[in-house]
C-alpha positions in Angstrom: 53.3 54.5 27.0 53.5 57.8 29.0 50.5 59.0 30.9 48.2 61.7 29.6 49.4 65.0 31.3 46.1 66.8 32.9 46.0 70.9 32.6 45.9 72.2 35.7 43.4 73.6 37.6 43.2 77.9 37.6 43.0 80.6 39.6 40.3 83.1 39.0 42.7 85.4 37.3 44.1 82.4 35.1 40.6 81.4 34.8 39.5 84.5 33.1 42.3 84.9 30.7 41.5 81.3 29.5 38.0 82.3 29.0 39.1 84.7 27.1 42.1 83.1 24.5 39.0 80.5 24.2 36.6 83.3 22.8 39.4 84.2 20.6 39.1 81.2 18.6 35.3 80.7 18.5 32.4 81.6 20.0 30.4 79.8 22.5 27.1 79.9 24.7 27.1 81.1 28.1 26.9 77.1 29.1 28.9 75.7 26.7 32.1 78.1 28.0 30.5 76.9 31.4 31.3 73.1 30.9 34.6 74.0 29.1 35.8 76.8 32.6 33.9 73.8 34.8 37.0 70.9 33.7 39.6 74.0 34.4 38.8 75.6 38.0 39.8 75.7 40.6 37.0 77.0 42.5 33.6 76.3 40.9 32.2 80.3 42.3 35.2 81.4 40.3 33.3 80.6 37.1 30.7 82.8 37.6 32.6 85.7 38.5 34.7 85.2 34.9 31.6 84.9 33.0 29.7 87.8 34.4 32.8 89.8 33.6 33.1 88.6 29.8 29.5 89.4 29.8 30.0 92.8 31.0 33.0 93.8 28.5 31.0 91.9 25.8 33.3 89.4 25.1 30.5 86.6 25.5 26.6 87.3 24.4 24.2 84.7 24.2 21.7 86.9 21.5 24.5 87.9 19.2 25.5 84.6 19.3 22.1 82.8 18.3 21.6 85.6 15.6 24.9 85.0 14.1 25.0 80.8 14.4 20.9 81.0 12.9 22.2 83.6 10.3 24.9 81.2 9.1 22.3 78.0 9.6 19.8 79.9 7.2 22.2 81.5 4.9 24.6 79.6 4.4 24.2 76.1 5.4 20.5 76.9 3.8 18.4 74.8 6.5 14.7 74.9 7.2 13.3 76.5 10.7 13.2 73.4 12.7 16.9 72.2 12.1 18.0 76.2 12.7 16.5 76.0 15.9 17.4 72.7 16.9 20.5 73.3 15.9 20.4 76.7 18.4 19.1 74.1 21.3 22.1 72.2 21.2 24.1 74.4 21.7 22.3 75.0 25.1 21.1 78.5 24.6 17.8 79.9 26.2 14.8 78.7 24.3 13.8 82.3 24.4 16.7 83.8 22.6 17.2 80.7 20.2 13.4 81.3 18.8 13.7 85.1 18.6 17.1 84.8 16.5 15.1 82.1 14.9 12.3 84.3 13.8 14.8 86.8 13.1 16.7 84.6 10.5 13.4 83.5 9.1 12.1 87.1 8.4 10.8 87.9 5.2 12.0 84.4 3.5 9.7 82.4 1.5 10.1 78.4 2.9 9.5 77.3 -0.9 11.7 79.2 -2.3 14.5 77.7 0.3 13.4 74.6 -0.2 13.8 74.7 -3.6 17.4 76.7 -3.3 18.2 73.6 -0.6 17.4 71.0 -3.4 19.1 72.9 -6.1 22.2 73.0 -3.7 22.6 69.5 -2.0 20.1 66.9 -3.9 22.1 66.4 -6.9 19.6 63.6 -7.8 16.9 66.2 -8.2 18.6 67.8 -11.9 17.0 70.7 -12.7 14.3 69.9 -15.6 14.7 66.3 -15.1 11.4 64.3 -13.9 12.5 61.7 -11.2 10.8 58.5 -12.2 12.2 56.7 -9.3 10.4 56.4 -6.4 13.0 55.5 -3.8 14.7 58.9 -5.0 11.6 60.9 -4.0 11.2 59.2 -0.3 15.0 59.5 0.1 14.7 63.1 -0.7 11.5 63.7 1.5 13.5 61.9 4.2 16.7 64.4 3.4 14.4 67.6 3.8 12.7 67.2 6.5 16.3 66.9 8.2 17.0 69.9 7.0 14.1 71.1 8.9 11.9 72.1 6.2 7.9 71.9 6.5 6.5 68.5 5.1 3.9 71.0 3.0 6.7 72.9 1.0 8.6 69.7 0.7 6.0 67.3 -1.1 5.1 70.7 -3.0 8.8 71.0 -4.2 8.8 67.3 -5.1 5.7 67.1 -6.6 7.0 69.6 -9.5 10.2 67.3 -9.9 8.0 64.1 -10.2 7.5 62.0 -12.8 3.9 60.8 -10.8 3.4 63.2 -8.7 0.3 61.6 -7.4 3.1 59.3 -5.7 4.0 62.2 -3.2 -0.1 62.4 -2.2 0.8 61.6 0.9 3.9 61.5 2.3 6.6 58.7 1.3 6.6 55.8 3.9 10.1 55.0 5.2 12.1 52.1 3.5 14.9 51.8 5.8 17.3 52.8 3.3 19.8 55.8 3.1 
């Protein structure tokens, strides 16, 4: 079995231009491009240089970035404030700029109303006008929201209106080790 061939290490010219055909594909963080211009260069002070220069043409911006990723996290992927900004941690960005795009995202939005839109989206077992009798469905589900980063007020609020007991859900469903 041949050897895996290894890329070869770049100049700071080279360096920059693979920088750049990176940012074509996708974004990335300031640190994340880091690690990936870290396993290419040749000289580690080359690295700065290329991202201070992507910064300076604005081909690399760590706020647009966190708005757009917390955007898409809220929007789209229709997650609660915690997971957003977790989400924004991982992906090693300051923890100032993650929170503001964070609070940002978050602006005007009522948490109930996106729990509800989350369960109406991605908990099939929650049907709409159905009371859940089952209480392993309920604990599942708690389990499932707070995942998704939603408050554990709005969520047993949500799930009291979709239970069958609802005095179940007085306090918050114990863990059964089951997925």
């Amino acid at each position: 079995m041949p050897t895996p061939r290894k890329a070869p290490k770049l100049e700071a010219a080279a360096l920059y231009e693979y920088a750049v055909r990176l940012l074509s594909v996708r974004t990335y963080s300031t640190e994340n491009l880091r690690t990936k211009l870290r396993n290419r260069a040749l000289r580690l002070e080359d690295i700065d240089a290329a991202l201070e220069r992507l910064n300076e043409v604005g081909y690399l911006n760590d706020a647009r970035y966190a708005e757009g990723l917390a955007r898409y996290k809220v929007e789209g992927a229709g997650f609660g404030r915690t997971r957003v900004l977790s989400d924004l941690r991982s992906q090693r960005l300051p923890a100032q700029i993650a929170e503001k795009a964070v609070e940002e995202a978050f602006a005007g939005k009522n948490e109930a109303e996106l729990v509800d839109a989350y369960i109406e989206r991605r908990l099939p077992a929650l049907k709409p006008g159905v009371k859940v009798e089952d209480p392993k469905v309920l604990a599942r589900s708690y389990r499932r929201l707070l995942r998704a980063g939603f408050a554990s007020g709005p969520v047993l609020a949500a799930l009291k209106r979709r239970a069958a007991q609802p005095e179940f859900l007085d306090e918050a469903p114990e863990d059964d080790g089951e997925e």
